[in-house]
Structures are given as C-alpha cells and as structure tokens.
N, C-alpha and C positions, 0 to 999 in steps of 0.2 A: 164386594166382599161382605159375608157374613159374617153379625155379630150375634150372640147368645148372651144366655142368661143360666145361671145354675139353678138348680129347684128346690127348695126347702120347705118343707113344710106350706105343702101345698101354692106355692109362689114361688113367679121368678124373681130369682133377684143379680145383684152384682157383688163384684167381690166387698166385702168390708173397706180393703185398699183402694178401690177402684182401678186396679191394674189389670191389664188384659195379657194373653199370651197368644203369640199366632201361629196358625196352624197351616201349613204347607202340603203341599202337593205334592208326593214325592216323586209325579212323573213327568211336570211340568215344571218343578222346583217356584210354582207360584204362591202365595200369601192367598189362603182360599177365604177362612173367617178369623174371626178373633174372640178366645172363650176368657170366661174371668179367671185371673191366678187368684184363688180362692187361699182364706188365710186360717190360721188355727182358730180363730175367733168362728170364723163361717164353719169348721166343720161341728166344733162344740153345737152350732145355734142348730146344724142337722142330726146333730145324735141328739142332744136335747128332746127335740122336735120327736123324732125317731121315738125316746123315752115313752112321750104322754101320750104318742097314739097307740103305744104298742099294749096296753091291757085292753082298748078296746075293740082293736080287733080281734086279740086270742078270742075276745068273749062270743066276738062272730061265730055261728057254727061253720064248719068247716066247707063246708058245701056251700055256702052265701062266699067265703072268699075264692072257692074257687069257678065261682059265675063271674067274681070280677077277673079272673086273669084270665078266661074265656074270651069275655068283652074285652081285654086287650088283646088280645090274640086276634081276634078278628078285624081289629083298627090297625095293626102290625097291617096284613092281609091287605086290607085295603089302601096303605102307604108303603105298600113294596118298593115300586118305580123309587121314592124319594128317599127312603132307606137305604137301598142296594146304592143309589147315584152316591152317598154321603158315604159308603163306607168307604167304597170304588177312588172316590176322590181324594179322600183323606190319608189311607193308606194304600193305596195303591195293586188293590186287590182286584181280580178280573172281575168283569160286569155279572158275568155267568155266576162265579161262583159268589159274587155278594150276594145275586139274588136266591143263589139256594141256599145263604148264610139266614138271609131274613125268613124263606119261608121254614127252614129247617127248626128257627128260634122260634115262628108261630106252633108249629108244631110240638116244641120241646115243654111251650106254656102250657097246650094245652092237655098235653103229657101228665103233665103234673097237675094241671087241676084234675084231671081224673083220681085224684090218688085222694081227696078229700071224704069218701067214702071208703077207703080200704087202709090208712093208715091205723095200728091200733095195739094196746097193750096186751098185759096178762094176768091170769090168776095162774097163783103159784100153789102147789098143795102145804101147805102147814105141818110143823109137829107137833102141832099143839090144838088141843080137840076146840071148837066151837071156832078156831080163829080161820080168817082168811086174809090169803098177803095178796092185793093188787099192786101192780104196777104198772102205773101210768106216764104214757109219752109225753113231756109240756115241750111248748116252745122255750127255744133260750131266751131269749130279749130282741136286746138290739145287735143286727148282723153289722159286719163293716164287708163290704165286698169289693176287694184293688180287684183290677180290671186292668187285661192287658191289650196290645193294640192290633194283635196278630187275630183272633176271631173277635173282636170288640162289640159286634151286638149280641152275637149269642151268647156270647158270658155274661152279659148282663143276665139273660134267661136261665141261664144254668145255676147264676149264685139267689135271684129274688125268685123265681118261680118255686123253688120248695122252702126259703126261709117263709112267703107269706104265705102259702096253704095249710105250714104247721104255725100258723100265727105269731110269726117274728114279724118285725120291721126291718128295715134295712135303709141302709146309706152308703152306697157305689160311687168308687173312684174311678171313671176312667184312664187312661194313659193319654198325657198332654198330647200324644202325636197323633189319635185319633177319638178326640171326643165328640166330635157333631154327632154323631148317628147319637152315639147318650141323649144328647140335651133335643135331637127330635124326637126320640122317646119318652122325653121328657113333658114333648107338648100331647102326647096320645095318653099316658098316665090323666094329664090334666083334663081332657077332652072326658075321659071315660068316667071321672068325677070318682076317682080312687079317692078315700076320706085322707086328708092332707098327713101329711108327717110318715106315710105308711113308707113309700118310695121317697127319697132326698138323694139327690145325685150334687155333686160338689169337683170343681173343675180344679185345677192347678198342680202343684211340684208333686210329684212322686214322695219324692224325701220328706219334705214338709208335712205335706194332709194322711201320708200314709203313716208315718208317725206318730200321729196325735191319733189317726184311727185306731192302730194296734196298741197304744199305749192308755187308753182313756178307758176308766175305771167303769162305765157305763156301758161299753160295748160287750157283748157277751159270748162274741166268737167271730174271729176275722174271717174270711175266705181269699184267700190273694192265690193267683194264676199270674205265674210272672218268673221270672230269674234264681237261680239257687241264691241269691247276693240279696236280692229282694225278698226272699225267704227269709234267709237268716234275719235280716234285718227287724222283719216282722217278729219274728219269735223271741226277739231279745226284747223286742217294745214290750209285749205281751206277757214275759216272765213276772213282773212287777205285779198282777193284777192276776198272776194264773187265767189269762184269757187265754180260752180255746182256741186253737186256729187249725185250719183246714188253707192246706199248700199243696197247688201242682206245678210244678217248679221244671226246670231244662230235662232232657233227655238227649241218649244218644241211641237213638234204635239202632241196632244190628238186623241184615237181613241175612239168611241164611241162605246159601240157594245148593243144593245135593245133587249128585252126579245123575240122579235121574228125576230130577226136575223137570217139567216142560218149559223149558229155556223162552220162549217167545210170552207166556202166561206171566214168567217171573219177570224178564223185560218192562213187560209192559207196568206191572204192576208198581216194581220198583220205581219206572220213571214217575210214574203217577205219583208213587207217595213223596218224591221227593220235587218237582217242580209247581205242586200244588200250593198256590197262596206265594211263589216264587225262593219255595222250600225253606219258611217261615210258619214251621209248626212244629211243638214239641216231639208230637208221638210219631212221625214221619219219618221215612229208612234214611240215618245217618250216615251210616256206612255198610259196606257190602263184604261180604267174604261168601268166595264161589270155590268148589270143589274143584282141584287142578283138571280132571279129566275132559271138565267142560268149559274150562276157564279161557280159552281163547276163543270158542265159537258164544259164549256169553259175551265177552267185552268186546268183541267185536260189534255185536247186535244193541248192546246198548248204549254204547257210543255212537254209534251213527243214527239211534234213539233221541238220543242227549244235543246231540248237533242240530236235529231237525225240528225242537222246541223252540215255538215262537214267541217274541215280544214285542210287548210295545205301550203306548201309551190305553188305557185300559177303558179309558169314554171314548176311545175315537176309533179302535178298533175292537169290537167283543169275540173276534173268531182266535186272538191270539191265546197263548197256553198259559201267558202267566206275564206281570206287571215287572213295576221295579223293587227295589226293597225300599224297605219304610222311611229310611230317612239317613243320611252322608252319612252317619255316626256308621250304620251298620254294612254302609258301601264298601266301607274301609276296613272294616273288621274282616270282613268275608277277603278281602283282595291282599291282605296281611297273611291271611291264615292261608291262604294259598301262596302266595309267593315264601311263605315259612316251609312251606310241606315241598315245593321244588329246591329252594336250597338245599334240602335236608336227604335227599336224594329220591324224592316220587318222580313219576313221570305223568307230564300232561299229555293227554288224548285229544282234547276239546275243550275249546273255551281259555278258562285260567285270566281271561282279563275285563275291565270294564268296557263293554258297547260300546262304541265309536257315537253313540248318538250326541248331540248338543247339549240336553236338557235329560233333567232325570235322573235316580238313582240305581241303572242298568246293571248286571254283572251277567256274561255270557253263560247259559248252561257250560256246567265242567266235569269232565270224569279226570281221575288221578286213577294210574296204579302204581305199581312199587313203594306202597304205603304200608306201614308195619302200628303194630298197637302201641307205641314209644315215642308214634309223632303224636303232636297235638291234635291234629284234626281226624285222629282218629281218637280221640279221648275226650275234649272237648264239642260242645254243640255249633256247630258252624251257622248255622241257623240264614242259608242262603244255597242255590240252584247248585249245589257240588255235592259230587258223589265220589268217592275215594273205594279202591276195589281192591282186595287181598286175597289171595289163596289160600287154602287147607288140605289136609290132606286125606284128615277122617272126620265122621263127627265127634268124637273124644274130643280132636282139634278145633275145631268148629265150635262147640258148645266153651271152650274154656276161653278160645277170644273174644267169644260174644260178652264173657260173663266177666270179662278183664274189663270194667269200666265200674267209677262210684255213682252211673245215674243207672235206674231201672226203671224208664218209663214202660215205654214198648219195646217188640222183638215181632220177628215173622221167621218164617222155615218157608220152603221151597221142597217138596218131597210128594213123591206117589206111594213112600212106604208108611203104611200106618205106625208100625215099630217105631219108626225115628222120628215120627211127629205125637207118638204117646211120652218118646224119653225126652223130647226136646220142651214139649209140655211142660215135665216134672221138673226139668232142671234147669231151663231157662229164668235167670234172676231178674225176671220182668214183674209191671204187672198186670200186662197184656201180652198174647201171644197171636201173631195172626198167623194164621195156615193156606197158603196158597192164595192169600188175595192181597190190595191195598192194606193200609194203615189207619182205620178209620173206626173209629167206636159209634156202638149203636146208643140211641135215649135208652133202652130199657136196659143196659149191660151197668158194669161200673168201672171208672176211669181211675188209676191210682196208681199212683209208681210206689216204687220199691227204693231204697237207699237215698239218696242227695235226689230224688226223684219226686220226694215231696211225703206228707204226711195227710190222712184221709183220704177222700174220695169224692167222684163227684156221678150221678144218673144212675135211675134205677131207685128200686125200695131201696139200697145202701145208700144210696146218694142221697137222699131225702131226710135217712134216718142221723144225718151228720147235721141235721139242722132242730135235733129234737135233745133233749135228757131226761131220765128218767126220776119219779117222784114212788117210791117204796111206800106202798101204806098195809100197817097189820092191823086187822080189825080183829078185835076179841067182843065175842057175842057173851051179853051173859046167860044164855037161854040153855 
C-alpha cells in the first residue's frame, strides 16, 4: 500500500493531525494508499504559501511561465504509464481512457502555454482630447481549485494551466476517492523545480478544506467542478468575502434523435456518450427522446448496443468498454434510481441490476422505456451506465422536453435537416449543443452550462479569460 504526502509550498508534508484517509479500489474494493486528511490549519499554510509567491510570479513575463508548464507537460508525457495505472486504479476508469485522460491533460498544458503571447488588453477611444483609457488583464490572486473524481487529472490542467500562465497561484483539492494521480503530479511539479508555493495541492474532507477554500478572505476566485449541492455550498462560503467562483456543476443532457436521423450513427454515438468513464460524466447523453416513427427500429438497435457493453476489472483487462463506479455510495444511488423508475411504471430492456461479480462496484448497462419527464431519472443526473428512452411526436415536442429540466449542461440533435439543427441550435437551453456526434468538448471551444448547470466557464480564450480582471487606467496628457 501506498502512502503520500500533500504539497505545500514547495514540500511534502503530512496532515497537521497526522491522520490519514484511505483510498479504495473500486473494482477490487481493496485499500490501494493512504493520503493525509488535511486540516483547516494545512489549507490556510497553502493559501498562505500560494499568497507570497503569487506577485512573483505575475512578475514572470508571460512566456517564461509558460516554458514552465511546457516543461510539465512533457514530464506528464514521460509518466503516462504511471499516471493512467493511478487514475485506472483509484477510480476505476478504463486503462484506454486514462491514458487519453493524461495525454489529452499534456496536451491541454500546453494549449495553454501557447496563450502567453496572445492574451491581451485595450485601448479604448476617449472623450476627452489628449486622454487615453487602457485596460489592462491582471491576474486575480490566489485560485482555490475543488477537484472532482470523475476526470481527476485533467481538471487539475483545466483549473492551474490558465490560473498560472495569467500569473495566479493556486491551491487544488482533489476528491478523497481519487487523489493519487494529484499527489504524483505532485512529485513532477517538484522535479520540474516550479518556484515553491506556485502549485499547493492539499488532501482531505470535501466539507472541511473546501470550506475554508471558498470562504478565506485571501483566495481570489474558487473554481470547483463537482455537484449542484457542492456548488451551492461553495457560493454561500464565498458571499462573505464577494469571492469570485467559477462552477461546473451536474447536467442532464438530452439527446434528440428525428425521424430522419441515421439511426446506427445516433446508436452508436449515444452509447458512447453514455457508457464512457461507466457513464460518470456531466455533459454525457442522460436521457434520450426518439421521434415515434423510428422509435422501435431505434430501441431495438440500441438495446442490444447496451447489452453488448463490456466490463470488468480495468488493470486486468484494457479491451473492456467501461469499469465499475467509483465507489458503493454511488452503486447504490444509480440501483435506487432504477429500481424507483420501475416501480413508478418504466420498463426495463436490459440490465436494471448490479453484476453478479464478487468484488467491485459493478452495475449492468441498462435501457428503460415507458419513462416520462415526471420521474426522477429523467430529471435528476443518474450519473451511472442507464439510459432511459421517451417518445415524441414533433420537434415543438421534442425541443420543450429537452428544455423541461433546471440543468443546462449539454444537448445533441440527431437530424440530416439543416432547418431543425439551425432551430434546435437557437432554442435548446444548453450550453452546448452537439450535432450528429458524441458528447465531448474540444480545448479550443468553451464549456459552460446554463441554469443549476453551473456559473462561468472553462477552455479556450473564454476559459482562460475567467482567470484574469480587469484594471481601467485614463491617462490624461498634458501636451
């Protein structure tokens, strides 16, 4: 079993309590390491920390910080194998896809270091003769970045790759259920001789350290990717101090699929977006509503889709489709929400119960239909391998089920007519729409839901510019 250390100001250390938490294996339900339960005392000592290095790196020209997160990006690169094995293990994510989690996070660094030459202000014209108004981008401070467990290294890259290239600091929480992969990024930060205090990662409670994160008068803008519940939470910390916060919070994507869809393209795609990461991702198709005329030769095809989705333990085999869920908490949730949606009159196609295996946190791929917008799992995020299927009859119909829910991550359409993928566009309450493919945003686009969906943004010049404010200066000439 592994043991860690959290990192502070350029050192590992242990909790102030000296208590540890352990962290499990959710496909083997084994005790893999054990990280420190980190206390309000240790996160102060890393915002602290975070404080006194953060003026000298703003001072860095922009182009020197981002040579250093090149140089981590390429040490990333070089500790693939031991990254993908730590996320694979911890949460229970395919080998495959951890390893396009880490190269896709080297990739997203050095995205963003490229942006150290093209981020930039303005001159504004005056009404007043001799004067000129600049306005200039500064960094905020110090970031706080919660950290959830479902992509756990890339978020790391998503929330410090643009806080340090516009010269913030920062200090990241991961989620107790899967911190390892943090705290070996941890030892490549130090390797790569980042000036101490810039990166502080800090292990333990949720409740506790995210807390004191969003609530401490030093921090100058949270970033949490996590729960609407974890949202709210954060923004109540945060009123006290008017800290900024930047929230991507639960979704219920709606997939649309029209009578003249290519029914095997939208199959496929659907399954994709939903048994990916073992359908443990926000912006992924939650539920489905298929135009009646094609709705039997659809749920036929994607049910025996759904059926033929494999699992298994994610080290021992890399050809399966997809792991266990993260952890009993969430076994149970997902097999709740299904057993609620059959009492309540759905019908199961496929799946509906936990894998027969010994060990693990298993739940079968499952399709539901005879599911209506009234039951929960078509309102709430199920956040596990179930796909729930509904009829319509137009798009007027179509477009207003979609829009009958309070999250607005994502949305997709299924259609070969331009017309209804120009109005489904305009009037899908998302703040993504996909057209004819998976569920999957690009680095250069921006990710942002709309309603209990979350607040800002994150990739891209938008994404970046969530990590800057602006400083108004009017110069009056006396010439």
């Amino acid at each position: 079993m592994r043991k860690y250390q959290m990192y502070i100001n350029g050192r590992f250390v242990s909790s102030s309590s000296g208590e540890q938490t352990q962290v499990i294996n959710p496909a083997t339900e084994e005790i893999i390491s054990e990280v420190p339960k980190g206390t309000v005392e240790d996160v102060r000592l890393a915002i602290d920390s975070a404080e006194k290095a953060q003026k000298a790196w703003a001072k860095l020209p922009s182009i020197e910080r981002g040579r250093y997160l090149q140089t981590i990006s390429k040490e990333i690169r070089k500790n693939a194998p031991i990254l993908a094995r730590a996320i694979s293990e911890e949460m229970g994510k395919t080998l495959s896809l951890a390893e396009t989690e880490v190269n896709f996070t080297a990739d997203y660094i050095d995205y963003m270091a490229g942006w150290a030459r093209r981020y930039e202000g303005e001159i504004v014209q005056s009404d007043r003769p001799n004067e000129q108004i600049f306005i200039h981008k500064e960094p905020i401070g110090v970031i706080a970045g919660i950290l959830p467990w479902n992509f756990p290294f890339f978020l790391i890259a998503r929330k410090a790759a643009p806080a340090l290239i516009t010269g913030n600091t920062i200090v990241l929480k991961p989620s107790d259920l899967s911190p390892n992969n943090a705290l070996e990024f941890a030892k490549i930060i130090d390797k790569v001789g980042l000036p101490k205090g810039v990166i502080n990662i800090v292990t333990g409670s949720g409740t506790t350290l995210g807390q004191e994160l969003a609530g401490n008068s030093k921090v100058g803008m949270v970033s949490l990717t996590g729960s609407y519940n974890a949202g709210a939470a954060v923004m109540r910390a945060a009123a006290e101090n008017i800290t900024k916060v930047s929230l991507e919070l639960g979704g219920k994507a709606p997939a649309i699929v029209m009578d003249d869809a290519d029914i095997d393209l939208a199959v496929r795609s659907i399954v994709a977006s939903r048994v990916i990461n073992t359908g443990q991702v926000c912006n992924c198709t939650e539920r489905v509503y298929v135009h009646k005329n094609i709705a039997d030769e659809f749920i036929k095809k994607i049910t025996k889709a759904m059926s033929e989705v494999t699992y298994g333990d994610p080290l021992m085999n890399k050809e399966i489709d997809m792991g266990p869920l993260s952890s009993k908490e969430a076994l149970e949730s997902v097999e709740k929400m299904v057993q609620e949606a059959v009492a309540n009159g759905a019908t199961l196609l496929t799946g509906g119960k936990r894998s027969s295996q010994d060990k693990g946190y298993f739940y079968e791929p499952t399709v539901l239909v005879n599911v209506n917008n009234e039951m929960e799992i078509m309102r709430q995020e199920i956040f596990g391998p179930v796909l729930p299927i509904a009829t319509f009859n137009d798009l007027d119909e179509a477009l207003e089920l979609a829009n009958d829910c309070e999250y607005g991550l994502t949305s997709s359409i299924f259609t070969q007519n331009i017309d209804v993928t120009m109005r489904a566009s305009k009037e899908l309450e998302f703040g993504e729409t996909y057209v004819n493919r998976e569920n999957f945003e690009a680095i250069q686009g921006f990710h942002a839901g709309w309603k209990k969906s979350g607040i800002g943004g994150a990739d891209g010049r938008h994404g970046l510019e969530e990590y800057l404010q602006t400083h108004v200066v009017y110069l009056q000439s006396n010439l």
